[in-house]
C-alpha positions in Angstrom: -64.2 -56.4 39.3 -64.6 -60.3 39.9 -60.6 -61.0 38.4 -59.6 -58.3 41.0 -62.2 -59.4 43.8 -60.6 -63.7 43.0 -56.9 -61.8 43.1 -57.3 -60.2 46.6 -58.9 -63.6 48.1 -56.1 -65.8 46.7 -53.5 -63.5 48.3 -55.8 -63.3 51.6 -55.5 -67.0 52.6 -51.8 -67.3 52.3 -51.3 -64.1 54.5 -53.5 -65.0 57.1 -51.7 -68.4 57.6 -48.6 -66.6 57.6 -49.9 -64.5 60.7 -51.0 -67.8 62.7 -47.4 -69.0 62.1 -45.6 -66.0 63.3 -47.8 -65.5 66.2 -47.6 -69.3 67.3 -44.1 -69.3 67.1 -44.1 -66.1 69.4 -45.9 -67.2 71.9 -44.0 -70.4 72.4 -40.8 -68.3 72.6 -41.8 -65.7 75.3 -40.6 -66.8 79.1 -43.5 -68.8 81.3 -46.4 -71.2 80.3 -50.4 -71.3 80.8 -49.7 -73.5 83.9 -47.3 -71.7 85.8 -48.2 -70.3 89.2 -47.3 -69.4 92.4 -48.0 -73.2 93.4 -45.5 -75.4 91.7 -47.8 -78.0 90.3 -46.3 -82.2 90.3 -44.3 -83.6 87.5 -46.8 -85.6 86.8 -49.9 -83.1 87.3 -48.1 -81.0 84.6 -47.7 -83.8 82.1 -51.3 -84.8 82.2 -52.2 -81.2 81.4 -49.7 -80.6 78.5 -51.0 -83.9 77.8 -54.3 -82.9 77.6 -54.0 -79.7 75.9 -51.5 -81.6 73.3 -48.8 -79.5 74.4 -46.4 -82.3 74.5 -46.5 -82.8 70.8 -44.0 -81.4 68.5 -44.1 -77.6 67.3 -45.1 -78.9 63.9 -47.2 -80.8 65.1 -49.3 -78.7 67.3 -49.2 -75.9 64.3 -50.9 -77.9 62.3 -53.5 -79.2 64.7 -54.5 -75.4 65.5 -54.2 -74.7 61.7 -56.5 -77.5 60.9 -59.2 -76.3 64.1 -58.7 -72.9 62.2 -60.1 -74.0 59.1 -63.2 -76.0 60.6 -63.9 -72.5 62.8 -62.5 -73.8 66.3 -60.4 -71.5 68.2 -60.0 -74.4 70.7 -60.0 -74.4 74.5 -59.0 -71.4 77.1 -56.6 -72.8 79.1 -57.7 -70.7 81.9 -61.1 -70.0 81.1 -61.9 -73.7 81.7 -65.6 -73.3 81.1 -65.7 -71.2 77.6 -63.8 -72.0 74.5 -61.9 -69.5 72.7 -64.2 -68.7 70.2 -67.4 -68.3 73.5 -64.9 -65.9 74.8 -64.5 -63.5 71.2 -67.9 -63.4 70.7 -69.0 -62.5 74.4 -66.7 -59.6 74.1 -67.2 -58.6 70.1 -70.6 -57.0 70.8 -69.3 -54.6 73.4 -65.8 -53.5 71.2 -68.0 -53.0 68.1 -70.9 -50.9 69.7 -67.8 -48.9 71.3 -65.7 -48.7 68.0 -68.3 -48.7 65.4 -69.7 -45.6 67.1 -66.2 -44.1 67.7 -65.5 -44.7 64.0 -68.3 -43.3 62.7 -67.6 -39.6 65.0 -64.2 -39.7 63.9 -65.3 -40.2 60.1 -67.5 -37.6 60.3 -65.7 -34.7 62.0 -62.4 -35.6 60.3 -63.5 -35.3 57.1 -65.6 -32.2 57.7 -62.4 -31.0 59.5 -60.0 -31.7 56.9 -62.4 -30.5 53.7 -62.6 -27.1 56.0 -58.8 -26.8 56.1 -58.6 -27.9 52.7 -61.2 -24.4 51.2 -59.5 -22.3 53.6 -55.5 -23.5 52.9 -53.0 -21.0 55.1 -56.1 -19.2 57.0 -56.2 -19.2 60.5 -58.7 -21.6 60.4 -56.6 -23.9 58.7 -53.5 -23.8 61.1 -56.0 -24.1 63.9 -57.6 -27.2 62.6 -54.3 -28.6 61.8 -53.0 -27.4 65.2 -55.2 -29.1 66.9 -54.6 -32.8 64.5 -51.4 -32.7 65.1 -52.2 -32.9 69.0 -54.8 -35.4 68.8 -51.4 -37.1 67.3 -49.4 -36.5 69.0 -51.0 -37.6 72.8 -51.3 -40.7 73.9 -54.3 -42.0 74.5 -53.4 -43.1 78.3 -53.0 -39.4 78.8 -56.5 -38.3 76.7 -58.4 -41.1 78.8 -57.6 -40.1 82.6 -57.6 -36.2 81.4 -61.2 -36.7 80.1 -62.2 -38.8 83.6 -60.6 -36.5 85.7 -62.9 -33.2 83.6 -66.0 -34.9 83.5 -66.3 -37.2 85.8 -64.1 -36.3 88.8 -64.5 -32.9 88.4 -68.0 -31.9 87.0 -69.5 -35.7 88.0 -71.4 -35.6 84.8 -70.8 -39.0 83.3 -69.7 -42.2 85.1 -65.5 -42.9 85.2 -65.8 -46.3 84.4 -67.9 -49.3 84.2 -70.4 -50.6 81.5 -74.2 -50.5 82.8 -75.9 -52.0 79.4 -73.6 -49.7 77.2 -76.1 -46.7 77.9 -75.3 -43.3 76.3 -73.5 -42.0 79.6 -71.7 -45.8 79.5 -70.0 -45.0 76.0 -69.4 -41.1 76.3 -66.0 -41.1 77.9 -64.3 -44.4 76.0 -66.1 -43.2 72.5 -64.6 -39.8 72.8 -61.1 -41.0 73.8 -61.3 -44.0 71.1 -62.3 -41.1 68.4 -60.1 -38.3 69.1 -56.5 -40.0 67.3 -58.9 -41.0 64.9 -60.1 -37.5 64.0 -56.7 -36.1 64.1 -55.8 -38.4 61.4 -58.4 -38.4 59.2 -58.5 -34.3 59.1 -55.0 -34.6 57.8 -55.8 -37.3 55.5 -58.8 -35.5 53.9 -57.0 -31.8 53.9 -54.1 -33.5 51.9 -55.9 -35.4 49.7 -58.6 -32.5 49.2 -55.9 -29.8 48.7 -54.3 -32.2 45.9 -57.9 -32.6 44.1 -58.7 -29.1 44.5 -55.7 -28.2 42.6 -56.4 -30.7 39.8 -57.4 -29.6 36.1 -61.1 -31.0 36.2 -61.7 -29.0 39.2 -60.5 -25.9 37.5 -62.9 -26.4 34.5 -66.0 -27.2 36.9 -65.3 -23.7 38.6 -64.9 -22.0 35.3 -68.3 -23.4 33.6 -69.6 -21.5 37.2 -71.0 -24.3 39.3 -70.9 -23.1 42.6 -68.4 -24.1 45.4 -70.7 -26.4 47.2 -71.7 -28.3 43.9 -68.0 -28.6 42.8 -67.1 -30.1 46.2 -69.9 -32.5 46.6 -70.1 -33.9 43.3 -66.5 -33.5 42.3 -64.1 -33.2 44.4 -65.1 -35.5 47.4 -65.4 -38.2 46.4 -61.6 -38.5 44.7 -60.7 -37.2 47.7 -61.9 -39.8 50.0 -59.5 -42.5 48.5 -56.8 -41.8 51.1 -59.1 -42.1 53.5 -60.5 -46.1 52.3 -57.2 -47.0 52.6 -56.3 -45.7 56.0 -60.2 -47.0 57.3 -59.5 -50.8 56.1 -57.1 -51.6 59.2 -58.3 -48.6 61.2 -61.7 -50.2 61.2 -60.6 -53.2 62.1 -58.5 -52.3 65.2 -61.1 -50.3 66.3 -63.8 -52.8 65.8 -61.7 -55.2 68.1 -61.4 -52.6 70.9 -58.6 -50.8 72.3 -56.7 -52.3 75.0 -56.0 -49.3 76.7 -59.3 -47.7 76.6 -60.9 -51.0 77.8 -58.8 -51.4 80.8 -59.3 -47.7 81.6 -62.7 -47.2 81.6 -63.5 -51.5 83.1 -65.1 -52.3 79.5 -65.7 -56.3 79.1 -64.3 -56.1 75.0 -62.0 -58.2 73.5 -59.3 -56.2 74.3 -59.5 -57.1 77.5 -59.7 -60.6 77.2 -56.5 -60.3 75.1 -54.4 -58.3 78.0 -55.9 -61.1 80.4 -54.6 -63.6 78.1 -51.0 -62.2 77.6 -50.4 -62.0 81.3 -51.9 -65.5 82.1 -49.9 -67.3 79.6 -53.1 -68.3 77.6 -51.9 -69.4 74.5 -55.2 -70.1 72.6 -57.1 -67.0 73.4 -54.2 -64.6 72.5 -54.0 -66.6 69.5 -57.8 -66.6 69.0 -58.1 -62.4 69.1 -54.8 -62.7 67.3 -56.6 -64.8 64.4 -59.8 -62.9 64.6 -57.8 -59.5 64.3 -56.0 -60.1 61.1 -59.0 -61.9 59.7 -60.6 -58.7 60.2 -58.1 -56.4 58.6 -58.0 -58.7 55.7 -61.9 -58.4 54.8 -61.7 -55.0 55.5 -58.5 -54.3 53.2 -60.5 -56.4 50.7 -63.7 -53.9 51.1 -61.3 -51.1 50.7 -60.2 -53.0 47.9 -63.2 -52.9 46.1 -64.6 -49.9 46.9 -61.7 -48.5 45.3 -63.0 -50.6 42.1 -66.6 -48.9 42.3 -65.1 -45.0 43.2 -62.5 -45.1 40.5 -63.5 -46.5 36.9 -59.1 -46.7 36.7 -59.0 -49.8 39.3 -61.8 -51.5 37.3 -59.7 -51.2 33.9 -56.3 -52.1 34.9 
């Protein structure tokens, strides 16, 4: 378990400075700068700022310097939040996205898999095509449809929960954005579990439970699920992570101050150190939570552990 845990960290680092290349060199190519506006600023008004902010520098040059802040945990400045650093900025917002998506993760975790285990005992029953129906269009809808649909039911229409806004993140606050976050998230993980369950179901140890008589609930619970649920690690590693970060539709629907909307803010204002900041802090979330997955995997099947 420690060779596999020392494997999966060696490969991290390189990948993660991979991603601050790629989106560095992205951001530098796309049209516009942080300093562009309706009023044209002076030559010499612009030099002092690219000045300042080292964007005068060569590529290489400034790569490394933000490589370097990387390492030491400095995000650096927002170059149009003046008054907050980058990494002020994440943090302010990471509170609100993970009470949003931790809670939208945990709903869609728990009805998916009940879901999909349901479909899975009752294979080609109506129960089963409903339940798979219904995944398939929790698929298949956008989520900037799901959202407005949900305000215009329960808010516009009955006026039972607010269409927007985030008073202290209250139960009523996190209704509306939780349930839109979750629904995609169910839909998938029904699938995930059904498939996965029908396969274990179907496998010979299964068989030789059910004929030694242990009952259906025993079989699942202590034999079936928990094979089962290895699809579903792997899917929750970057799932996790891109819900933990907050969606950037649902935030800008429902007027939720996440990180998701600090990053659309940042994309349209040319702010090159907070996209690159969320951008940083996103893939260094999917790589711990890949290398959770990873071992979890080690713990669930004695197989990993061997090889």
């Amino acid at each position: 378990m420690v060779r596999l845990a020392l494997i999966r960290l060696a490969s991290a680092i390189p990948t993660l400075l991979l991603l601050i290349a790629l989106a560095f060199f992205m951001m530098r190519a796309a049209p516009g700068g942080p300093f562009d506006s309706e009023r044209v600023l002076p030559p010499e008004v612009q030099a002092q700022l690219e000045q300042a902010y080292h964007l005068d520098e060569p590529m290489w040059k400034q790569l490394a310097r933000y490589i370097g802040g990387v390492l030491q945990g400095d995000l650096g400045p927002s170059f149009q939040y003046t008054d907050f650093t980058v990494k002020e900025l994440i943090l302010q917002g990471l509170p609100v996205s993970m009470q949003v998506g931790l809670t939208a993760m945990l709903l869609a975790l728990l009805v998916g898999c009940f879901a999909g285990t349901v479909a899975a005992l009752r294979q080609n029953s109506l129960t089963d095509h409903l339940v798979m129906g219904l995944a398939m269009t929790g698929m298949s809808v956008p989520v900037f449809v799901v959202a407005p649909l949900l305000i215009l039911l329960f808010a516009v229409g009955l006026g039972l929960l607010p269409a927007g806004g985030w008073q202290g993140g209250g139960l009523r606050d996190m209704a509306l954005p939780v349930t839109a976050l979750a629904l995609p998230q169910i839909a998938i993980l029904a699938r995930l579990m059904r498939g996965s369950m029908i396969e274990v179901l179907n496998s010979n140890y299964i068989r030789t439970a059910r004929a030694k008589g242990l009952p259906t609930r025993s079989v699942i619970l202590r034999h079936a699920l928990r094979p089962a649920l290895m699809p579903v690690l792997s899917y929750l590693g970057p799932a996790v992570a891109g819900i933990l970060t907050g969606s950037v539709v649902i935030e800008q629907i429902f007027g939720i101050p996440g990180i998701g909307r600090y990053f659309v803010q940042a994309a349209i204002n040319r702010d090159y150190t907070l996209v690159m900041g969320v951008v940083v802090f996103y893939g260094t979330l999917i790589i711990a939570f890949n290398f959770l997955v990873d071992l979890l995997y080690g713990l669930l099947d004695p197989r990993v552990r061997a090889s």
